[in-house]
C-alpha positions in Angstrom: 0.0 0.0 0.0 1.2 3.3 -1.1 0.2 6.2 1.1 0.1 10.3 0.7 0.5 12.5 3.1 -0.5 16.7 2.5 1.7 18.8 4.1 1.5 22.1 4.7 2.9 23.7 7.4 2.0 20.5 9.0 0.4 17.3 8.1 -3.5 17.9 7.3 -3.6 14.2 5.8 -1.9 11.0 5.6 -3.8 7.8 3.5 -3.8 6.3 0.5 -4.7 8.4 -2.9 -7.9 6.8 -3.2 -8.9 7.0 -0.2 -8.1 10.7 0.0 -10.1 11.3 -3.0 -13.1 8.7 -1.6 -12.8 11.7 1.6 -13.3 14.5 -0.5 -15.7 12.9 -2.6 -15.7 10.4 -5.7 -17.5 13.0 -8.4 -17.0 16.8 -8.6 -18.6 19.4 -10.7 -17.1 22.4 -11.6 -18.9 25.5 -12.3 -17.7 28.8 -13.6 -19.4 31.7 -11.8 -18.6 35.7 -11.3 -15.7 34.7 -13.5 -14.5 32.3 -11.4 -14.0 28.4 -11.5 -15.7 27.0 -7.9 -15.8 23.1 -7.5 -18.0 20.9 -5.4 -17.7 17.7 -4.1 -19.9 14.4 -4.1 -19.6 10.8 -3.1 -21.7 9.6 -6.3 -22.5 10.8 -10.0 -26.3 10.8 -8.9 -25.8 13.1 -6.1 -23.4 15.3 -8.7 -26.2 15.1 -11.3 -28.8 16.7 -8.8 -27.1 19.3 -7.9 -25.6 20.2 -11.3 -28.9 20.4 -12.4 -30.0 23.1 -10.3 -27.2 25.4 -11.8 -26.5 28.1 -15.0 -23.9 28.3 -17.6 -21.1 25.6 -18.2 -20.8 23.0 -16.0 -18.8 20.3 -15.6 -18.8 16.6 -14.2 -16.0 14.9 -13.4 -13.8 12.4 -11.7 -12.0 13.8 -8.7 -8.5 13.2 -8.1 -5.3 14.3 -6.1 -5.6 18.1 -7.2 -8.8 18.3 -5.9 -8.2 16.9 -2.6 -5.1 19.3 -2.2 -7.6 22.2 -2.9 -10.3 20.8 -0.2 -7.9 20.5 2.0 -5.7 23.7 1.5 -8.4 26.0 -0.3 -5.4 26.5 -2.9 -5.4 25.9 -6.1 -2.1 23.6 -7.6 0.1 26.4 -9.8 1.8 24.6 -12.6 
């Protein structure tokens, strides 16, 4: 078993990827609101679904993955 640990300042988490990701949440939808890109998290495409319906403009549904976990966590956004 590998396992991850996010750091910053000190340790927030230490687990395996996918169970980091299964913590934050399976699904994510992105939305892109006030100019922004904002993200939300679900534990299942159904949930996801629901609540994507109930928004404007583009939105997207997606896989989450270690990115998104370091942004739940951190509230920061990965610079490349």
């Amino acid at each position: 078993m590998i396992g991850l640990g996010l750091l910053i300042r000190k340790l927030l988490r230490l687990n395996t990827p996918v169970n980091l990701i299964e913590e934050v949440g399976k699904v994510t939808v992105e939305y892109f609101a006030d100019g922004e890109t904002h993200e939300e998290f679900f534990p299942s495409r159904e949930k996801a679904n629901e609540y994507a319906g109930s928004l404007e403009g583009d939105v997207r549904i997606r896989p989450s993955n270690l990115e998104d976990v370091f942004l739940k966590f951190t509230n920061r956004r990965v610079e490349s």
